[in-house]
C-alpha positions as CSV (number, residue, x, y, z in Angstrom):
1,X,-55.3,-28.9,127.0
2,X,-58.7,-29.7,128.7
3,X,-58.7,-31.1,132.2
4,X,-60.0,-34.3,131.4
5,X,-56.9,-34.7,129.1
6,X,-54.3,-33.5,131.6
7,X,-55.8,-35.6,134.2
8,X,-55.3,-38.3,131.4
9,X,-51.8,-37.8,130.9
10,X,-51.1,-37.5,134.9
11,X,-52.4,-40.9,135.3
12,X,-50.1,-42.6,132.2
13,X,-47.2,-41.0,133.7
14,X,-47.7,-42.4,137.1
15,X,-48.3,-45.4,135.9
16,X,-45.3,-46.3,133.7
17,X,-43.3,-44.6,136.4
18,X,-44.9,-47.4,139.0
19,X,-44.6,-50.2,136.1
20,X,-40.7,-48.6,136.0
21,X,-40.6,-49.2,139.6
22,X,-41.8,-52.8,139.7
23,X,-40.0,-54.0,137.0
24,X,-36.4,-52.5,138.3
25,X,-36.6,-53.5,141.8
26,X,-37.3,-57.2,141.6
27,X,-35.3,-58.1,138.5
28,X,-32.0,-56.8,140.7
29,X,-32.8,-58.8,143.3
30,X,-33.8,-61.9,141.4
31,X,-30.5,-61.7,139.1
32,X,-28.5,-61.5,142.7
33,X,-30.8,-64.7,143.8
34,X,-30.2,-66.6,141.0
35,X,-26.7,-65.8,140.9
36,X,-26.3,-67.0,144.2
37,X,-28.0,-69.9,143.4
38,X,-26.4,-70.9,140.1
39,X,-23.2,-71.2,142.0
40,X,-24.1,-73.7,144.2
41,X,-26.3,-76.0,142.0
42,X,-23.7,-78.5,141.6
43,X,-23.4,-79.1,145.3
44,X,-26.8,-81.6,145.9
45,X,-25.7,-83.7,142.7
46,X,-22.4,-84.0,143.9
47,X,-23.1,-85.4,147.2
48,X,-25.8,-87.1,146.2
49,X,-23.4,-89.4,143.8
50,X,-20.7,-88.8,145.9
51,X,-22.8,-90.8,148.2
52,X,-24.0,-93.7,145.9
53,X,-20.5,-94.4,144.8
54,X,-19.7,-94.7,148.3
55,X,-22.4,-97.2,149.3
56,X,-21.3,-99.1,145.7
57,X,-18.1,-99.7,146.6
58,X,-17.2,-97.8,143.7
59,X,-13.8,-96.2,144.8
60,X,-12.6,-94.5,141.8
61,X,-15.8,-92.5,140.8
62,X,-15.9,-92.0,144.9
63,X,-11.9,-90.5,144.7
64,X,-12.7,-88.0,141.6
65,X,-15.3,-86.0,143.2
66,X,-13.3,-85.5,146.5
67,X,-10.7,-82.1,146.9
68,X,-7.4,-82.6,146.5
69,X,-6.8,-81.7,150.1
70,X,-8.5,-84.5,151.6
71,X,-6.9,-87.0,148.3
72,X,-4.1,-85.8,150.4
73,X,-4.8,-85.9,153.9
74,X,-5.9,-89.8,153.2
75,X,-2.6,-90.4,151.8
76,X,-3.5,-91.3,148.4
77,X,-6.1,-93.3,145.9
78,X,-4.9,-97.0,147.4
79,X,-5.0,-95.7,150.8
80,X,-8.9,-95.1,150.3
81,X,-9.5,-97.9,148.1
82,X,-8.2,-100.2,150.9
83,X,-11.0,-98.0,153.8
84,X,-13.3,-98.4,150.9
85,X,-15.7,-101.0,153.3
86,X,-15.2,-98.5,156.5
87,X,-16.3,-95.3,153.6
88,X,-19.2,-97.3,152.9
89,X,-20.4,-98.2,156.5
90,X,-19.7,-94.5,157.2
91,X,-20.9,-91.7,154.9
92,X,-22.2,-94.2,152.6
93,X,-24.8,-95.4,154.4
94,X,-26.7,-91.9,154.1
95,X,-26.9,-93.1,150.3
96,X,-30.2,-95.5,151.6
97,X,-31.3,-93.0,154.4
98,X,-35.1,-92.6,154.3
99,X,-36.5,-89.4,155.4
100,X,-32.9,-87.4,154.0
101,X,-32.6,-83.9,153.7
102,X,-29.9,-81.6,152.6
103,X,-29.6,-78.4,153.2
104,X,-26.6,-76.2,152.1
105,X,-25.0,-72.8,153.5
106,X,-22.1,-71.3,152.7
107,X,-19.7,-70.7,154.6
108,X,-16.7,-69.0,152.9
109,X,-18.2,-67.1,149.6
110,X,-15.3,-66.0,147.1
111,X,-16.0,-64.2,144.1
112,X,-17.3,-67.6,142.0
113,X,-15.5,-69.8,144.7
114,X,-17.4,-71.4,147.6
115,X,-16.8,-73.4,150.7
116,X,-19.7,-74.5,152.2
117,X,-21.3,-77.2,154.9
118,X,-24.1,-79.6,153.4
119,X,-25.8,-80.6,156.8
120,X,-27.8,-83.6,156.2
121,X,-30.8,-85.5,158.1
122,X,-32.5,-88.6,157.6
123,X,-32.6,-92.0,159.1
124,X,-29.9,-93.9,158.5
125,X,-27.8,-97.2,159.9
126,X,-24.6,-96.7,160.0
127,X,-23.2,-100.3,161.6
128,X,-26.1,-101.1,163.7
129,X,-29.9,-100.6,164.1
130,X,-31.6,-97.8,161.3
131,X,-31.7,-93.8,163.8
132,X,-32.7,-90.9,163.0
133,X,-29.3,-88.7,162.5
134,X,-27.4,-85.6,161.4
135,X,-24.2,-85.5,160.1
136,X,-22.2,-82.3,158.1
137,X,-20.3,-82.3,154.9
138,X,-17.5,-79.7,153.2
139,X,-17.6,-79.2,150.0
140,X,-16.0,-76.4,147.5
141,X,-17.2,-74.7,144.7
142,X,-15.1,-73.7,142.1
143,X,-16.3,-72.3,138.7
144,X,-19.0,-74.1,139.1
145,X,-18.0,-77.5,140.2
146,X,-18.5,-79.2,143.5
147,X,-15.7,-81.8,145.1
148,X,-16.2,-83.0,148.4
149,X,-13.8,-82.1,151.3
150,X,-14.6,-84.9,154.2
151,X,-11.3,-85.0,155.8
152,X,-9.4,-81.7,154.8
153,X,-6.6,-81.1,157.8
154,X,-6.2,-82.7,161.4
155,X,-8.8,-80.1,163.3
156,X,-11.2,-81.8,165.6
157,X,-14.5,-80.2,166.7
158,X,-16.5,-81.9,170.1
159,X,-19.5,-80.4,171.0
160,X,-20.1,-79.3,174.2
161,X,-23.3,-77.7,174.5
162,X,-25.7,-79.0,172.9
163,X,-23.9,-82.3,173.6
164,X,-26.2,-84.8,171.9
165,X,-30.0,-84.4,172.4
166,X,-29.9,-82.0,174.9
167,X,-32.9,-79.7,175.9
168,X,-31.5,-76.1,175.5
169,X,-33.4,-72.4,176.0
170,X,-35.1,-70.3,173.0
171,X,-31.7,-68.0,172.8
172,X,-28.9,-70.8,173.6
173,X,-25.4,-70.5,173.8
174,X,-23.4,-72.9,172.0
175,X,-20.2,-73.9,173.1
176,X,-17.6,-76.3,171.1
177,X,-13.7,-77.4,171.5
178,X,-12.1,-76.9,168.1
179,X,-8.1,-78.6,168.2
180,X,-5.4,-78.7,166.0
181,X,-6.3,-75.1,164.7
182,X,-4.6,-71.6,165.1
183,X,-7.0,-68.8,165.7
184,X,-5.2,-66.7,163.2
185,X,-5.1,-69.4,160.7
186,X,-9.0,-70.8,161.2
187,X,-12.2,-69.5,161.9
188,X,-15.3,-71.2,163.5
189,X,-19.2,-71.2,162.9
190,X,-22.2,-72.1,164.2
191,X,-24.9,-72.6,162.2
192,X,-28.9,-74.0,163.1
193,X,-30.5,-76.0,160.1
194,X,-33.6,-74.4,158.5
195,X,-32.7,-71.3,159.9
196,X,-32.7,-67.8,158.8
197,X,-30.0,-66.6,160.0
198,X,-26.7,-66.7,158.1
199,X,-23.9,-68.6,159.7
200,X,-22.4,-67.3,162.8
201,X,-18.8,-66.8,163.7
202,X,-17.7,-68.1,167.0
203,X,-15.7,-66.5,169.4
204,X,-12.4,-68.2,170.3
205,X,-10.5,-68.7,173.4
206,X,-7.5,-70.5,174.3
207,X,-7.3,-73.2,176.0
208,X,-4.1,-75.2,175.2
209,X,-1.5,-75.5,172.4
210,X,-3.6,-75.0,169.1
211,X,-6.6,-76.0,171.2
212,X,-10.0,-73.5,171.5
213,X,-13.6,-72.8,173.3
214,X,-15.7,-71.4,170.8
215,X,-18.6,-69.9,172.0
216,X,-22.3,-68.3,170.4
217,X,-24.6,-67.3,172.0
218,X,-28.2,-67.5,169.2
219,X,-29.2,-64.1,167.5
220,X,-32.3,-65.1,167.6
221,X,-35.0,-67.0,169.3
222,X,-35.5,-70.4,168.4
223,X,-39.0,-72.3,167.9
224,X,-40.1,-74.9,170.5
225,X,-38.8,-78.8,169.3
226,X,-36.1,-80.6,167.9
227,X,-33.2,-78.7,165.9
228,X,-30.1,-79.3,164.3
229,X,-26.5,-77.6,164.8
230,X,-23.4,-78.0,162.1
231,X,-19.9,-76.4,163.8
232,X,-17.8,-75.8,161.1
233,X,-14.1,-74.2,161.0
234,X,-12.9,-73.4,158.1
235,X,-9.3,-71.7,156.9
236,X,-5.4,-72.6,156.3
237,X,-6.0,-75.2,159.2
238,X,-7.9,-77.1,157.1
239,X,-12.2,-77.6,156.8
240,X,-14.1,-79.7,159.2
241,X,-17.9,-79.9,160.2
242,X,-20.2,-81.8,162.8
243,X,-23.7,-81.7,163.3
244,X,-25.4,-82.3,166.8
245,X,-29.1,-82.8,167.5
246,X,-30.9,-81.0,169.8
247,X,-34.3,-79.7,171.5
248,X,-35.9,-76.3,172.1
249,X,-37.7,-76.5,175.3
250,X,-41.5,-75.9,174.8
């Protein structure tokens, strides 16, 4: 074999072994990705009608794409039809929000099972003048489909730090009162909107009878300006979520 010719061969070999490489590596990851994706593509859509049928005054199509937990909570399909007005005035209002954004993060994956928070800003009037909001959604995800899950249990979630367009540091620590949970039972997150890091779990202390501080203090530094945070808890105590604005100072 002359050296031209082995020098021939050496190259093909490295180079299917780098075309091995590249064409392994990324088709992993973007099967995960899409996976990932796939299982939550119903969640928008949902909300999105969920919404409209709200702002319609269209009760039944409203009642079908809501979990059986919060059919429950509300006390049954003539029970909402009779709040329909107050459901429109409320989350039906984001229907006509200009400027709206969703953004979804999960917050409790299972297997193809998902509960998640759909945090959502726009501007919006919701029985007065049109203001810029925020405002934070359940849903679940099962095989696929998305139902809503606006008022799943009795827990209650204030915030206290930020407490409504407050100026807080680059690394802040959030602070929340969670009620009508058990620690055991429910957990709570923190979670900043068009961030990169994944959802946070709070720590919880007791304060009173099924009554907790949850505190976080932020992985990571956050960029100068105005920001978003959705509080969610989530578990046998039911799932709730608020979002609070707030500012980064410069």
């Amino acid at each position: 074999m002359t050296l031209s010719h082995r020098k021939s061969v050496r190259m093909l070999v490295l180079l299917l072994t780098g075309a091995l490489t590249l064409s392994l590596a990324p088709a992993i990851t973007t099967a995960a990705s899409s996976a990932e994706e796939c299982k939550l593509c119903s969640v928008k859509p949902t909300v999105k009608k969920w919404l409209e049928y709200l702002e319609e005054g269209n009760a039944r199509k409203a009642w079908r794409l809501m979990t059986k937990q919060s059919r429950r909570t509300i006390g049954g399909f003539e029970a909402f039809k009779k709040e329909r007005s107050a459901w429109a005035e409320g989350w039906g209002a984001w229907a006509n929000a200009r400027r709206r954004d969703f953004e979804v993060r999960v917050i409790a994956p299972m297997d193809d099972d998902a509960a998640s928070v759909v945090t959502m800003t726009g501007i919006v009037a919701q029985e007065g003048p049109s203001r810029r909001s925020a405002a934070a959604l359940p849903v679940i995800t099962h095989d696929g489909v998305t139902k809503v899950d606006p008022v799943h249990g009795r827990a209650e979630i204030r915030a206290v730090r930020p407490g409504g367009r407050e100026t807080l540091t680059h690394r802040p620590r959030f602070k929340a009162i969670v009620k009508r949970i058990r620690a055991r039972n429910n957990s709570v997150f923190f979670v900043v909107k068009n961030s990169r890091v994944d959802p946070q779990q709070a720590k919880l202390n007791r304060i009173g009878r099924r009554s907790y501080r949850a505190t976080l203090r932020w992985p990571r530094r956050l960029s100068a300006g105005p920001h978003v945070l959705t509080i969610a808890s989530w578990g046998r105590n039911g799932f709730k979520a608020v979002a609070v604005r707030f500012k980064v100072q410069t």
